[in-house]
N, C-alpha and C positions, 0 to 999 in steps of 0.2 A: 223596231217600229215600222208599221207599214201604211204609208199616207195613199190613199183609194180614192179615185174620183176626180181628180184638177186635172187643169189645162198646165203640163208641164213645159218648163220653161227647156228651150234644147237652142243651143248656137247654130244650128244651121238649118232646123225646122221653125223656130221659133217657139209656139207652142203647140204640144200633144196631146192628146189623153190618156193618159196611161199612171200607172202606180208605181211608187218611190221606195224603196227599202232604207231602212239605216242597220247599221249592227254596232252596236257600240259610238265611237266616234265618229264611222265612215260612214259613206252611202255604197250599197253593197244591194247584190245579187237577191237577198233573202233577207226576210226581218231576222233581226235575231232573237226579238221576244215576240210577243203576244202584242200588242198595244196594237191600236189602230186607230189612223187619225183623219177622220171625215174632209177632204178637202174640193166635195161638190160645189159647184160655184167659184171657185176660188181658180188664181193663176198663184202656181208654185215655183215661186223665181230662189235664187240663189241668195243668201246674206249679201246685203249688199257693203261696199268694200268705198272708205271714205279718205282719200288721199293728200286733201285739202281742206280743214276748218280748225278753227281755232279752241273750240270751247262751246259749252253749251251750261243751261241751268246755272248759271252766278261765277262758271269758271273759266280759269282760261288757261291754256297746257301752258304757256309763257310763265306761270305763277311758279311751274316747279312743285309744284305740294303735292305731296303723294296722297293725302286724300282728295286733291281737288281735280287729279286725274282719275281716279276710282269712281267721284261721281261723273265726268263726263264718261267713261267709260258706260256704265250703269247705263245712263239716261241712251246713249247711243241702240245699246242694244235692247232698249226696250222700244225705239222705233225701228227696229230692224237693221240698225247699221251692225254688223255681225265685226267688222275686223276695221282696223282703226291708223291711219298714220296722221296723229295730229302735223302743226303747223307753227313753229316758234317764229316771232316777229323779228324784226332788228333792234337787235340788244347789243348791250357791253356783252365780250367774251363769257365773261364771267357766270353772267345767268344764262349766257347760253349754253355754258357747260353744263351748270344747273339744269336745264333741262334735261340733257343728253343725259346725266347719270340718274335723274328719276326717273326716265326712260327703261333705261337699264334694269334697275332695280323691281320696277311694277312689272315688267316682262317674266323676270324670274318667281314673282312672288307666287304670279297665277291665281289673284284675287276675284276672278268674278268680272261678269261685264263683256262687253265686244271685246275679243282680243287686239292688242296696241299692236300692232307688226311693225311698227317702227316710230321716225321720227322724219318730220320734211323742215327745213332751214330752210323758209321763206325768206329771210334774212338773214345776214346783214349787205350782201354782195349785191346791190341794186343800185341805178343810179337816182339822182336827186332831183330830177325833170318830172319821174315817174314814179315819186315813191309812196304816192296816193295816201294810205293811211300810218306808213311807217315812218317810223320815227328819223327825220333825217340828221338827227345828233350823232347818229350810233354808225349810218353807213360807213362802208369798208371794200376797199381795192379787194379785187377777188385775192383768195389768199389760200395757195394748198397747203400750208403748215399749218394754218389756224384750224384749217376743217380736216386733216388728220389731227391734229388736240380732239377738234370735239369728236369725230367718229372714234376715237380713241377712249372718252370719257362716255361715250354713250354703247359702246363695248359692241362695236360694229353696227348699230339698228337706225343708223340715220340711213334713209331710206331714198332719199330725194333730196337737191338741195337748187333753188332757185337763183338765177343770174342774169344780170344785164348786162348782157356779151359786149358793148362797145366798149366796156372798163381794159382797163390795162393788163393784160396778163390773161387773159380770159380763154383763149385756145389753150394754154399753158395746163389754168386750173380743169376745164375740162379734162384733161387727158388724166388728172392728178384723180379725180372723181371719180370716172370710173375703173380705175385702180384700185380704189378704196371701195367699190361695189358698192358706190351711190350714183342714182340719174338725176344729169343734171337738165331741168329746165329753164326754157328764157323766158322772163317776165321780170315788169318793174322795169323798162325799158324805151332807150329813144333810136335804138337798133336801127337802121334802113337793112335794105335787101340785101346785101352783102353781105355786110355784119352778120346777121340774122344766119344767113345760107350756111357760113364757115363757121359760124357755131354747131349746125346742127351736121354739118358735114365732118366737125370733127369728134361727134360723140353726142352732142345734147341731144335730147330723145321726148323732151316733154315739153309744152309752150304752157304757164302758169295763165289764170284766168283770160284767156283769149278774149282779143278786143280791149279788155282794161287792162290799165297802166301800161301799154304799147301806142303806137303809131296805128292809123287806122291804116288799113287797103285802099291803096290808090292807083287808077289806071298806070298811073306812071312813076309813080312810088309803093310796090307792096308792101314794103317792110319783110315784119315781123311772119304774119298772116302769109303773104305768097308765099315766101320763104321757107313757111312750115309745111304747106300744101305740097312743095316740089319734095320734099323728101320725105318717103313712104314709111318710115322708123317713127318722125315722131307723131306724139299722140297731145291730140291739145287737149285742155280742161275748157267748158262753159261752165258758169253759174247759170245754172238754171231758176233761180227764185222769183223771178215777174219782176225783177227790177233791174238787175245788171244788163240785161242784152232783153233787146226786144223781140217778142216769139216770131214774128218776121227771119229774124238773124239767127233765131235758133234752128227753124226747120231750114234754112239755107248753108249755114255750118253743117247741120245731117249731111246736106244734100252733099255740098262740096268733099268733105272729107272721108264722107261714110260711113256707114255704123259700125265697122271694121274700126277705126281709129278714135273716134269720139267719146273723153268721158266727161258726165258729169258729177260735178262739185256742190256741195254745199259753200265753202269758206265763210261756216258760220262762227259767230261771237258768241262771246261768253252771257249775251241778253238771251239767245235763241231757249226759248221753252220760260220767259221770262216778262213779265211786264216791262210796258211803256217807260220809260224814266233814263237818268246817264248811264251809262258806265265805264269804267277802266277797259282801255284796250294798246299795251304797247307805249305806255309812259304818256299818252295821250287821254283825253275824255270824248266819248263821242255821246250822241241821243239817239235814241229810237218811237219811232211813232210806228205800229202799228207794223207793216215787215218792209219797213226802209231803217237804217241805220248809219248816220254819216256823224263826220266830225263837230265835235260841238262848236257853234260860230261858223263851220263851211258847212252849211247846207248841199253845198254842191260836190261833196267830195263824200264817194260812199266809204263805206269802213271794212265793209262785207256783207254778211247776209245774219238773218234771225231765222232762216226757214233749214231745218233739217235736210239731210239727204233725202229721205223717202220724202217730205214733202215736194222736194224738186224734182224727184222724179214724179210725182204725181203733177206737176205746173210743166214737165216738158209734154207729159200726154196730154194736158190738158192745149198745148199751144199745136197739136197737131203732130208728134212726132208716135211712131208705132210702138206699142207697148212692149215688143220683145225688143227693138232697139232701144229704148231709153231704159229696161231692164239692163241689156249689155252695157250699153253703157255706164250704169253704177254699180257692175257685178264683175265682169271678164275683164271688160277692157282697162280698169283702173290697177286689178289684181294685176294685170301682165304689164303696167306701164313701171309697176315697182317688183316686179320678177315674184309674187309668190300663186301667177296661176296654176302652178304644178299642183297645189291642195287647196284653193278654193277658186270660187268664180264661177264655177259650171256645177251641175247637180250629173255631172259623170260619177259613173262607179269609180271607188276609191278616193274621191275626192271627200274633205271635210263635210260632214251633216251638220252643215246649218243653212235655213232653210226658211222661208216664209210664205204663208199665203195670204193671200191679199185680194177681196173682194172683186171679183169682175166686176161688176158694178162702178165704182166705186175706191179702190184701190185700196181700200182699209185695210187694216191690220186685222187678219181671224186669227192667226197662232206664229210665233216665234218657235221655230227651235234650234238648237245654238248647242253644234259637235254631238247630236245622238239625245240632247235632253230638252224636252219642251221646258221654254220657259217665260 
């Protein structure tokens, strides 16, 4: 396939004009067939790469079902989210294994859909000041035995695993994490700047939806936030959806951390792509009106979001941030915060052909295609 005509997406031009080959699964030198695919008008970014959400269209990875990961899968990659590390809640072990092993399993099957690269363990390692929409029956002292079980039952693909560093043992568990080839981030947290620091000094590399369920920035208290900022490894997540943080705090986050480090997130629910009404989320009920979503009875407490990744990236350019950063941001930088930049994120040669363009205008969807196959 040979895509002619776009403003291509490049990490340290931004974008180009110039034309894209694929050969098979890769992006390569030369087409390897005949096809050719009109991409005038359009910016040609990378699949974008979703490291944080729960669920989409009626499901939610927490469920476990292997068909109700195949449809969120599906429905991902038909808004261009190309590659996938859902989000499991705070659960009994039990169905968190449960998740871990249908993890496992839909990896191997290779059913169609955004590919799943792994698994993120939102919970259960959080504390109970800050456990926002999670369920605080189920929290649990960080535990590196329990999360060797599940990276054991999920047959190495837990990918990320989130922690609120003041718990006990939490330098310990880090060190245990990335042994077992998962990054640990801090969120769900009452962490001050200390805390916060020698957590990420002793390996944590990621801050879970920055600004929520932490301690704000304070002249004379950072936290969470300063603490992330002084050390150049980790990489925070925004919710970009017009609700979480306000486009004020989003073009100032750019500003502070860079487009070098910035990703965003969806950490959407199983409503997203869904009408107004309850639903299941985490042993809990929450509502939705329109793209807010909080607990049902706390109005004031969000749950997460109903808006896709590409629509968040289309809400971060819409609040002023530049469109090959806020492409980075849901393409490179999420892929490298979970180690699989080496085959996707970039439209470099040899890297995976999947691929999107999306109306300058406009940011619409013209064509998916997904390892070498429009689809």
């Amino acid at each position: 396939m040979k895509i002619v005509g776009g403003q291509v997406f490049d990490l340290e031009q931004g974008f180009s004009l110039r034309d894209i080959c694929t050969d098979g699964t890769l992006i390569s030198a030369a087409s390897g067939d005949d096809t050719v695919l009109d991409a005038k008008g359009c910016y040609v970014i990378p699949g974008l790469v979703d490291v944080h959400f729960h669920g989409c269209v009626g499901e939610d990875f927490s469920d476990a079902t292997p068909d109700g990961l195949q449809k969120i899968a599906d429905f991902e990659l038909s808004q261009g989210v190309t590659y996938i590390c859902p989000a499991g809640m705070t659960l009994p072990e039990d169905q968190l294994t449960a998740i871990c092993k249908t993890t496992a399993v839909h990896r191997k099957q290779n059913a169609g859909g955004a590919e799943v690269v792994g698994a993120h363990l939102e919970g259960p390692f959080l504390c109970m000041a800050k456990k926002g929409a999670q369920n605080g029956d189920y929290l649990h002292d960080p535990d590196a035995a329990m999360l060797k079980r599940l990276q054991d039952a999920a047959e190495g693909c837990v990918r990320l695993v989130t922690l609120a560093p003041e718990q006990p043992g939490s330098v310990e568990f880090i060190k245990a994490a990335k042994e077992l080839g998962i990054h640990v981030s801090v969120g769900h947290t009452v962490a001050n700047y200390d805390t916060a620091k020698a957590a990420f000094e002793a390996g944590a590399d990621h801050a879970t939806h920055l600004y929520n369920a932490m301690p704000p920035l304070a002249h004379r208290d950072p936290g969470v936030i300063g603490a992330a900022w002084e050390v150049p490894s980790v990489i925070p997540e925004l919710i970009c959806d017009g609700i979480h943080i306000h486009p004020a705090v989003v073009r100032l986050t750019f500003g502070l951390f860079g487009k070098e480090r910035m990703i965003i997130i969806s950490d959407s629910l199983r409503a997203t792509g869904m009408p107004d009404g309850e639903y299941p989320f985490g042993g809990q009920m929450i509502e939705v009106h329109g793209n807010r979503a909080t607990i049902l009875g706390h109005p004031e407490t969000l749950a997460g979001s109903v808006t896709s990744l590409m629509g968040c990236l289309r809400q971060a350019v819409s609040f002023g941030i530049p469109v090959a950063d806020a492409v980075r941001a849901c393409t490179y930088n999420p892929a490298k915060s979970i180690g699989i930049e080496n085959r996707v994120g970039t439209l470099d040669e040899g890297k995976e052909a999947s691929i999107v363009l999306l109306d300058e205008k406009d940011l619409s969807i013209k064509a998916i295609v997904f390892k070498g196959q429009k689809v």
